[in-house]
PDB file of N, CA, C and O in Angstrom:
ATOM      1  N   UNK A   1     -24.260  26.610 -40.476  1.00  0.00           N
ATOM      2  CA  UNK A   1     -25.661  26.912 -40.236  1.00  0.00           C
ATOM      3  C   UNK A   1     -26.439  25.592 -40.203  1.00  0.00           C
ATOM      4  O   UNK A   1     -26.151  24.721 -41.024  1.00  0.00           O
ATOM      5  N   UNK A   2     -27.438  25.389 -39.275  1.00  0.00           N
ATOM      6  CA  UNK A   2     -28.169  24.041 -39.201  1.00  0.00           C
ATOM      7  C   UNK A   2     -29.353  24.508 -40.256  1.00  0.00           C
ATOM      8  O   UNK A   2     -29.726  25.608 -40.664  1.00  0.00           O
ATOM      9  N   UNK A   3     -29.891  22.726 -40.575  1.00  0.00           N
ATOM     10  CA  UNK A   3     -30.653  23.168 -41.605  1.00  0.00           C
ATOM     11  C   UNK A   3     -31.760  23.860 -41.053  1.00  0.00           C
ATOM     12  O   UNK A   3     -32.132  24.757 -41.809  1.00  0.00           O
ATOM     13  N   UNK A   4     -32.628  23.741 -39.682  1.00  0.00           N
ATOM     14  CA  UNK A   4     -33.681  24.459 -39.250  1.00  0.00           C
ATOM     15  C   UNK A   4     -33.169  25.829 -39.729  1.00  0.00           C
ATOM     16  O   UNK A   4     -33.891  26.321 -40.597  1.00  0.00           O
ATOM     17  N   UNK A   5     -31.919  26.690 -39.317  1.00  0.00           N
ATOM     18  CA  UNK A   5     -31.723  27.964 -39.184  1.00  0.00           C
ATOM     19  C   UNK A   5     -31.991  27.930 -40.932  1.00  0.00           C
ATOM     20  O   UNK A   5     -32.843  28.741 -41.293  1.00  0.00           O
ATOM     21  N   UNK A   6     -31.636  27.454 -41.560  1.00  0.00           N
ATOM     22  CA  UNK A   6     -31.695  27.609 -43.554  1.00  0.00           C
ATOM     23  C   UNK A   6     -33.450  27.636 -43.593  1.00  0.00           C
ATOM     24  O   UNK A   6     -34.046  28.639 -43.985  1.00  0.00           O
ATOM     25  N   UNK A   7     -34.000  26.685 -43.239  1.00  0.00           N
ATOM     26  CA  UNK A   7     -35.376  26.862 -43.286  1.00  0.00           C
ATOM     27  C   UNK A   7     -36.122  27.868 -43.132  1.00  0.00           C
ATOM     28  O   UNK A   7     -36.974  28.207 -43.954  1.00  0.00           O
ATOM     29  N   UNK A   8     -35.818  28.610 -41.774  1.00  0.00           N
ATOM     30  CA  UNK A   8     -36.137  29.661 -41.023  1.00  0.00           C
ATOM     31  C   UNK A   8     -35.277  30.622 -41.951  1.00  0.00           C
ATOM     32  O   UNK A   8     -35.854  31.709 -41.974  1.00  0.00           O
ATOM     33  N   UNK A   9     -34.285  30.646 -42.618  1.00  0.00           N
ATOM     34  CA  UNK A   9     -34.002  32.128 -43.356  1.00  0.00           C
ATOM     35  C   UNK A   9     -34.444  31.948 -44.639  1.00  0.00           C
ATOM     36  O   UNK A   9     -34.134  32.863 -45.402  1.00  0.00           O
ATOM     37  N   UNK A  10     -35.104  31.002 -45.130  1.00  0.00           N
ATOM     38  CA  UNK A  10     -35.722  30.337 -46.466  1.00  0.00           C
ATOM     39  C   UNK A  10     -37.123  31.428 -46.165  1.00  0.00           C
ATOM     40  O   UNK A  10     -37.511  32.527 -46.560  1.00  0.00           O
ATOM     41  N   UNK A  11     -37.538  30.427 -45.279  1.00  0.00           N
ATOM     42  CA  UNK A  11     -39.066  30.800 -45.086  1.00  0.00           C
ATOM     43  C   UNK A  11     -39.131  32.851 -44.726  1.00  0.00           C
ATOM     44  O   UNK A  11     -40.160  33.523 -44.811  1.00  0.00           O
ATOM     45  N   UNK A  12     -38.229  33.200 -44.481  1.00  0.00           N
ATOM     46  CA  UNK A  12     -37.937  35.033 -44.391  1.00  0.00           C
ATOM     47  C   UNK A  12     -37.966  35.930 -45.696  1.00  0.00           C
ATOM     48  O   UNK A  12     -38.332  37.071 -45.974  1.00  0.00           O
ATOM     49  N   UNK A  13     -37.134  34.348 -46.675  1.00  0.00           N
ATOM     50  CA  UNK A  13     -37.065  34.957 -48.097  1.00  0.00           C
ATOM     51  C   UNK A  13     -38.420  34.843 -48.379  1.00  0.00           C
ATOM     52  O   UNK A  13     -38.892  35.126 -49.480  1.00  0.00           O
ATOM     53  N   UNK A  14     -38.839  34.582 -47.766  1.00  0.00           N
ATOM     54  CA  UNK A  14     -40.697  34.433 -48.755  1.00  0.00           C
ATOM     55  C   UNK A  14     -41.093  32.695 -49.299  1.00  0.00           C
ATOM     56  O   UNK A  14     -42.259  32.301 -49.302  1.00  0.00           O
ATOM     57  N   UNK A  15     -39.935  31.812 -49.726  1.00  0.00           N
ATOM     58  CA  UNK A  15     -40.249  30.943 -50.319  1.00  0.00           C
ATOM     59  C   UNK A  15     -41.115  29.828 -49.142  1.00  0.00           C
ATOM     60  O   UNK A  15     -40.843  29.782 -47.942  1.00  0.00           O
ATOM     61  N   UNK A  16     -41.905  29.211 -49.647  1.00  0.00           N
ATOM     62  CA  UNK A  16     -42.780  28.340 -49.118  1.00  0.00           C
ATOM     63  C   UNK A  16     -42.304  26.884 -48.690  1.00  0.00           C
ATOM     64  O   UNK A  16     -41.143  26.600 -48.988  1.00  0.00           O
ATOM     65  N   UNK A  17     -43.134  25.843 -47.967  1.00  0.00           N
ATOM     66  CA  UNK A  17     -42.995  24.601 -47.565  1.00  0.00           C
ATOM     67  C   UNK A  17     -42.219  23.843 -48.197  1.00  0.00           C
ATOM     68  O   UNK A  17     -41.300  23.261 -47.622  1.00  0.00           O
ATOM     69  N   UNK A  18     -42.520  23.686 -49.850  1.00  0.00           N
ATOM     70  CA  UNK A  18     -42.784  22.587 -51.026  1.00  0.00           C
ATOM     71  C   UNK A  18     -41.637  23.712 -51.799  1.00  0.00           C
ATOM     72  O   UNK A  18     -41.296  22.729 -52.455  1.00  0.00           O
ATOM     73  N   UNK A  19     -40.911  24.623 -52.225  1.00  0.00           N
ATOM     74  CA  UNK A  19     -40.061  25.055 -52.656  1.00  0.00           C
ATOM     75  C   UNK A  19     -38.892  24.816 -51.821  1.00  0.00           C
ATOM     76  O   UNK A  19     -37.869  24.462 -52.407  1.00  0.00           O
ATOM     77  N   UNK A  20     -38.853  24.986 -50.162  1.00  0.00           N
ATOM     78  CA  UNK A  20     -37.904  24.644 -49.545  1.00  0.00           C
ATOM     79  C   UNK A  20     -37.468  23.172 -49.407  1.00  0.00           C
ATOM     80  O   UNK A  20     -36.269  22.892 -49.423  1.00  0.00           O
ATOM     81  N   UNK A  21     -38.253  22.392 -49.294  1.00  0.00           N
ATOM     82  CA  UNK A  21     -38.306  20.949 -48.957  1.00  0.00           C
ATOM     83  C   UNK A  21     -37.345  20.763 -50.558  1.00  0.00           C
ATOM     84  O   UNK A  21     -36.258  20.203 -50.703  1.00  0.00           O
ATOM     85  N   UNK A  22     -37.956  21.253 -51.304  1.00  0.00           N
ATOM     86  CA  UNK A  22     -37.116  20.581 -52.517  1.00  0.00           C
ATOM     87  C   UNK A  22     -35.864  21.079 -52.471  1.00  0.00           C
ATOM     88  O   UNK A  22     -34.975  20.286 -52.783  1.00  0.00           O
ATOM     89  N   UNK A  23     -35.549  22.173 -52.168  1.00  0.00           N
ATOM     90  CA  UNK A  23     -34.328  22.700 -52.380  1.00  0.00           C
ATOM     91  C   UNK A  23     -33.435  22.234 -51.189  1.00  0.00           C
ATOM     92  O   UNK A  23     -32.224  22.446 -51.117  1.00  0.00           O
ATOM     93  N   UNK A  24     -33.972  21.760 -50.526  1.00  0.00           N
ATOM     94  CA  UNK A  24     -32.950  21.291 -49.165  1.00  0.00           C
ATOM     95  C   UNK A  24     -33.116  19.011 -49.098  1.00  0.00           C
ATOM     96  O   UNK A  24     -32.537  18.161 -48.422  1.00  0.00           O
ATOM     97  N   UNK A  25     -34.011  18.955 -50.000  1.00  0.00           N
ATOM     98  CA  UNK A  25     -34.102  17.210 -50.293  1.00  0.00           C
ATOM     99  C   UNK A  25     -34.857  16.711 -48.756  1.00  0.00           C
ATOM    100  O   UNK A  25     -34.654  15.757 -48.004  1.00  0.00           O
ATOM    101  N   UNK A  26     -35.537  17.538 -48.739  1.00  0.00           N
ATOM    102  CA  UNK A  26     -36.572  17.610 -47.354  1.00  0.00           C
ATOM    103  C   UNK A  26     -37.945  17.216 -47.822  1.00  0.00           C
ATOM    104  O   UNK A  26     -38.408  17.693 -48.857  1.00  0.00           O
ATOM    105  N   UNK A  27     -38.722  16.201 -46.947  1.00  0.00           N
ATOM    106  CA  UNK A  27     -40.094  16.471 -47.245  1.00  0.00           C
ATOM    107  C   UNK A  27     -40.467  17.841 -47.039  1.00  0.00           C
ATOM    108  O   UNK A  27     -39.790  18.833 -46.772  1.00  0.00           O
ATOM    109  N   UNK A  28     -41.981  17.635 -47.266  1.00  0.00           N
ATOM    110  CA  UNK A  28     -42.618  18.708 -47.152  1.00  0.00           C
ATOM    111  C   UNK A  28     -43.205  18.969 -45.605  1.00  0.00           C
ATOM    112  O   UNK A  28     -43.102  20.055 -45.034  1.00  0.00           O
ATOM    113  N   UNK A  29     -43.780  17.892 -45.080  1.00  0.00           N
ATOM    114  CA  UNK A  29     -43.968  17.943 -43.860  1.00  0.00           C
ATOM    115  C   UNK A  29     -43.052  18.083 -43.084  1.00  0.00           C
ATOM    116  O   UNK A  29     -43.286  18.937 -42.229  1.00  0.00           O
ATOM    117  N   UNK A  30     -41.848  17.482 -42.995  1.00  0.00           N
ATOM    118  CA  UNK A  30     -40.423  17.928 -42.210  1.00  0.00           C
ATOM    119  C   UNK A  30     -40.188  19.534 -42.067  1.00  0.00           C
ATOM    120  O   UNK A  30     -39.599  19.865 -41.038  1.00  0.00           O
ATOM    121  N   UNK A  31     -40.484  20.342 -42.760  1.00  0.00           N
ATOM    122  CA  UNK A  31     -40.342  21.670 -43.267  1.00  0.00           C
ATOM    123  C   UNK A  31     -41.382  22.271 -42.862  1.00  0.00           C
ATOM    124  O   UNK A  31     -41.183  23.237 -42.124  1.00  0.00           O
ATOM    125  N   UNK A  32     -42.279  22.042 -43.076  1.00  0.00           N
ATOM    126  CA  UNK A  32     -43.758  22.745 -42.212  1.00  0.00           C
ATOM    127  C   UNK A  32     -43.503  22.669 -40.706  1.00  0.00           C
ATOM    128  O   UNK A  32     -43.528  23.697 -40.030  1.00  0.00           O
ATOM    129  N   UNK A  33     -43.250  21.429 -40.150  1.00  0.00           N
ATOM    130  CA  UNK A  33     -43.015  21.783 -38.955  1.00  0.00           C
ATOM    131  C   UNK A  33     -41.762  22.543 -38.717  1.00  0.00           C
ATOM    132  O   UNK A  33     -42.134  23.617 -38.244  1.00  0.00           O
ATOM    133  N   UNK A  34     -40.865  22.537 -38.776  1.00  0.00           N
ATOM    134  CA  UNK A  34     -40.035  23.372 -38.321  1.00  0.00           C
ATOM    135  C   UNK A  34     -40.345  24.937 -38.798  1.00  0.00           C
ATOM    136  O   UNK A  34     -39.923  25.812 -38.043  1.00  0.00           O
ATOM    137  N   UNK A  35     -41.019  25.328 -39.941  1.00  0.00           N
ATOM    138  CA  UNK A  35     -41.601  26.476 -40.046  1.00  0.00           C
ATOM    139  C   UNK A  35     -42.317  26.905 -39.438  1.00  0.00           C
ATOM    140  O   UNK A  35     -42.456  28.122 -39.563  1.00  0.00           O
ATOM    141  N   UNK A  36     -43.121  26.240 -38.511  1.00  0.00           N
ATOM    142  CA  UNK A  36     -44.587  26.624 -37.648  1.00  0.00           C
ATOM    143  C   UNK A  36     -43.829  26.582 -36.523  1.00  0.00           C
ATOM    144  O   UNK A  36     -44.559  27.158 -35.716  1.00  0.00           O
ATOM    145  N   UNK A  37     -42.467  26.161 -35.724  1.00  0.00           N
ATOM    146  CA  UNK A  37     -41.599  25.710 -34.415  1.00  0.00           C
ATOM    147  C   UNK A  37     -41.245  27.230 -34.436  1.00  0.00           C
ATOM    148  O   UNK A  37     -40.702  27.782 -35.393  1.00  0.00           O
ATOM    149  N   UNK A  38     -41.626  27.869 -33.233  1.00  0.00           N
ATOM    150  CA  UNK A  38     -40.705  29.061 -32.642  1.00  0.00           C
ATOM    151  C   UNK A  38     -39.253  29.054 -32.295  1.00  0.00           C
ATOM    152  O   UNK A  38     -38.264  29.738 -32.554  1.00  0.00           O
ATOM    153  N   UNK A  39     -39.627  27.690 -31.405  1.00  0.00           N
ATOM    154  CA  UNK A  39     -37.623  27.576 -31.317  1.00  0.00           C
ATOM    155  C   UNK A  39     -37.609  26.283 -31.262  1.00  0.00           C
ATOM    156  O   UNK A  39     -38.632  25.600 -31.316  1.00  0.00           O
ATOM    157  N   UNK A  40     -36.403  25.815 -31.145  1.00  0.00           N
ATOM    158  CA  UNK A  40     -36.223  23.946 -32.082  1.00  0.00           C
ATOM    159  C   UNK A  40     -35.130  24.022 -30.790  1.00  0.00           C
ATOM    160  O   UNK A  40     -34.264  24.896 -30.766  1.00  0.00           O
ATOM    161  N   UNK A  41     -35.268  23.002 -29.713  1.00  0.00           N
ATOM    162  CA  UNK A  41     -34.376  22.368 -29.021  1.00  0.00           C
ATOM    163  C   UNK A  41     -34.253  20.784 -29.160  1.00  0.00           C
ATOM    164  O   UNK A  41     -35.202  20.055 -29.445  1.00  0.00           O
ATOM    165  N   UNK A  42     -33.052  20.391 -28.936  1.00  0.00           N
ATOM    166  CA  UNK A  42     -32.820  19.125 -29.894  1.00  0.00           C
ATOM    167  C   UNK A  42     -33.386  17.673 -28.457  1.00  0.00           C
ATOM    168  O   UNK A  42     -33.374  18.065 -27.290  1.00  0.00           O
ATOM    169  N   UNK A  43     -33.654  16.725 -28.630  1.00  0.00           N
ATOM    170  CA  UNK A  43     -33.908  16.077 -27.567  1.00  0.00           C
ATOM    171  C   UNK A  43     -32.244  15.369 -27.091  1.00  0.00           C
ATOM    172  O   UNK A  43     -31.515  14.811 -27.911  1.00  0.00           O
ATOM    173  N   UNK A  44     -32.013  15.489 -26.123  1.00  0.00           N
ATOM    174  CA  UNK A  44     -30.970  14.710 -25.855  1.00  0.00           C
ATOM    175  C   UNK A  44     -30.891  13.429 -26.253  1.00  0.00           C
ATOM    176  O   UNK A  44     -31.874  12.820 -26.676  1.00  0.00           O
ATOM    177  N   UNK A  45     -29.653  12.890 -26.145  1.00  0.00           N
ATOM    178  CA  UNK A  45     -29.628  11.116 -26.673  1.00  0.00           C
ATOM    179  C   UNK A  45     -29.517  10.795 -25.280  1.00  0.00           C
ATOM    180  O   UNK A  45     -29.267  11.607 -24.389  1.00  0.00           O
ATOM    181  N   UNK A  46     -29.811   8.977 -25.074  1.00  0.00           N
ATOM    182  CA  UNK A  46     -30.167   8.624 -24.172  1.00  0.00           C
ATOM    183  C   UNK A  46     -28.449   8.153 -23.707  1.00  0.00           C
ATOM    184  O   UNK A  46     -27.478   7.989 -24.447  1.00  0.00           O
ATOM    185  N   UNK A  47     -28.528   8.059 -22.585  1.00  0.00           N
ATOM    186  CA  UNK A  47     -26.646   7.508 -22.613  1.00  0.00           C
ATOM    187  C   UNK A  47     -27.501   5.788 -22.369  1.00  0.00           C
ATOM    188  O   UNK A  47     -28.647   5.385 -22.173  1.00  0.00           O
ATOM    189  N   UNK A  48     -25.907   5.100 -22.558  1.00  0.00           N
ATOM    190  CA  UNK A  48     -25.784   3.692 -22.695  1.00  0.00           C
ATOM    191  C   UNK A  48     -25.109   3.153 -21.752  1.00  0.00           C
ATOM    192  O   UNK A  48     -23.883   3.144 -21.868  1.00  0.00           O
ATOM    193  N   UNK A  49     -25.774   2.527 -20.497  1.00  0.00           N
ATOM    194  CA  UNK A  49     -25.208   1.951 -19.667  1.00  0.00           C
ATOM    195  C   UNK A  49     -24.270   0.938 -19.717  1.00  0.00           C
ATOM    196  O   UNK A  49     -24.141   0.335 -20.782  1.00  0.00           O
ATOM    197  N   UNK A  50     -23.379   0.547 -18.467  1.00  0.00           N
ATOM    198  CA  UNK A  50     -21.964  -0.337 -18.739  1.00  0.00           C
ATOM    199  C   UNK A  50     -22.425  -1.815 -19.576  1.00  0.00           C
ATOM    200  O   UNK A  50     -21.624  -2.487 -20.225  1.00  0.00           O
ATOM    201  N   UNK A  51     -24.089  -2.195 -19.380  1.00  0.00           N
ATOM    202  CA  UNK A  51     -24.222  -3.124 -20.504  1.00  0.00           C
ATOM    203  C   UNK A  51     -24.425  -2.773 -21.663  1.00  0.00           C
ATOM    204  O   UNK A  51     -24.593  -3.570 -22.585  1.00  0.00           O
ATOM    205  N   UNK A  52     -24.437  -1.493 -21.780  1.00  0.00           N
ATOM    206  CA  UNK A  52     -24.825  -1.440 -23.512  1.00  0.00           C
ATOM    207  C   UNK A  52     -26.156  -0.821 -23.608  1.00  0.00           C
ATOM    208  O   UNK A  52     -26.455  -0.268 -24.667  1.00  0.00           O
ATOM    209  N   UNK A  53     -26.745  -0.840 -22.920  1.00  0.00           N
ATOM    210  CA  UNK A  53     -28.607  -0.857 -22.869  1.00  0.00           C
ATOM    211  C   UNK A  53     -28.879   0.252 -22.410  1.00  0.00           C
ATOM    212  O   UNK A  53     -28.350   0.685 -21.386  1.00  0.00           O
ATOM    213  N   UNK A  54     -29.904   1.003 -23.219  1.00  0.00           N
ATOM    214  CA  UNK A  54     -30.494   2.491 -22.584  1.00  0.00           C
ATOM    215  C   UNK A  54     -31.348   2.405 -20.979  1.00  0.00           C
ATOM    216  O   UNK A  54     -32.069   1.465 -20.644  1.00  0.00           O
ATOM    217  N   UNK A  55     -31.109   3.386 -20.304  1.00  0.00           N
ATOM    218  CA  UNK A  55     -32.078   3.536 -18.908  1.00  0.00           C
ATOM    219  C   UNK A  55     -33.732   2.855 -19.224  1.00  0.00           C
ATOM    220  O   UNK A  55     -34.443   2.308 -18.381  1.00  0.00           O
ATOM    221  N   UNK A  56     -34.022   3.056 -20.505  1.00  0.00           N
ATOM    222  CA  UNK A  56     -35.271   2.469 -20.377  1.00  0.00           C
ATOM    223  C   UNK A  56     -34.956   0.965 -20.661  1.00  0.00           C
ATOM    224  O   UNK A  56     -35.187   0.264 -19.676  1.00  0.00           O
ATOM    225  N   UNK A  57     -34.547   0.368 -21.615  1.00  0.00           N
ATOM    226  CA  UNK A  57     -34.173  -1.144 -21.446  1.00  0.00           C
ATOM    227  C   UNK A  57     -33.525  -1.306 -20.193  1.00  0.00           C
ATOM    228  O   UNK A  57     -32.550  -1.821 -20.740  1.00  0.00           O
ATOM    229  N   UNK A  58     -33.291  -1.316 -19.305  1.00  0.00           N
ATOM    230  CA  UNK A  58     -32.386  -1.383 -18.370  1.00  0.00           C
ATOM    231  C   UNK A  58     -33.647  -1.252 -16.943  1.00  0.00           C
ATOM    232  O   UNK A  58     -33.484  -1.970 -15.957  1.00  0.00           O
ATOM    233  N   UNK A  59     -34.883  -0.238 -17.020  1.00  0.00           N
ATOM    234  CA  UNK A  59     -35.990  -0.701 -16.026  1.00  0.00           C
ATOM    235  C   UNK A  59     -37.037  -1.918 -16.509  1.00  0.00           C
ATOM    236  O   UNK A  59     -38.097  -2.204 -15.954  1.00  0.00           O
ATOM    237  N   UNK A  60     -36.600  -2.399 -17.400  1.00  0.00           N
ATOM    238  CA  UNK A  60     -37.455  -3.090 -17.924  1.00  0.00           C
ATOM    239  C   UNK A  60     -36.357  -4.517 -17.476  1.00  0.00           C
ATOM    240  O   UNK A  60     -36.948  -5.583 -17.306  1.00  0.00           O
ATOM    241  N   UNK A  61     -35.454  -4.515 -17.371  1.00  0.00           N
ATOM    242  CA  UNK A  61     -34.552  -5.553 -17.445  1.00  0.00           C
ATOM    243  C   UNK A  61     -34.710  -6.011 -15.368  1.00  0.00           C
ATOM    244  O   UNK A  61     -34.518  -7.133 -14.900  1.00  0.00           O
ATOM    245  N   UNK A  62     -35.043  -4.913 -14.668  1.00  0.00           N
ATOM    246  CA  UNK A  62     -35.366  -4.831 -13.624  1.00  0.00           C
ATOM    247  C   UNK A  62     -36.190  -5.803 -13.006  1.00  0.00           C
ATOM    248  O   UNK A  62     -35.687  -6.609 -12.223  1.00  0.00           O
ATOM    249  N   UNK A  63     -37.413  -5.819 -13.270  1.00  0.00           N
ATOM    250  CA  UNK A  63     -38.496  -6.740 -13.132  1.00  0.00           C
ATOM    251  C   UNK A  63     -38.391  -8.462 -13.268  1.00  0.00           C
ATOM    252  O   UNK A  63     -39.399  -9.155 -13.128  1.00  0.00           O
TER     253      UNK A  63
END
């Protein structure tokens, strides 16, 4: 189970922001948002071109 899904069945049990955060070694704000998030999609990672360097270092290396 990811921790969002623990949060989200935390926050079902009734327990709050600042009870979960502690019990999972979470801030409190980390936990609010994902409590207030309808659905949580993760951002992709950036891939690493044959030098090593992300697409954005790499338009910048352009110029």
């Amino acid at each position: 189970m990811s921790q969002i899904e623990t949060i989200k069945d935390l926050q079902a049990m009734g327990l709050g922001p600042v009870a979960i955060a502690e019990r999972l070694s979470l801030t409190r704000k980390t936990v609010s948002k994902y409590m207030a998030a309808e659905t949580f999609e993760a951002k992709p990672k950036e891939k690493e071109t044959e030098y090593g360097a992300t697409r954005c270092q790499d338009s910048f290396f352009e110029f």
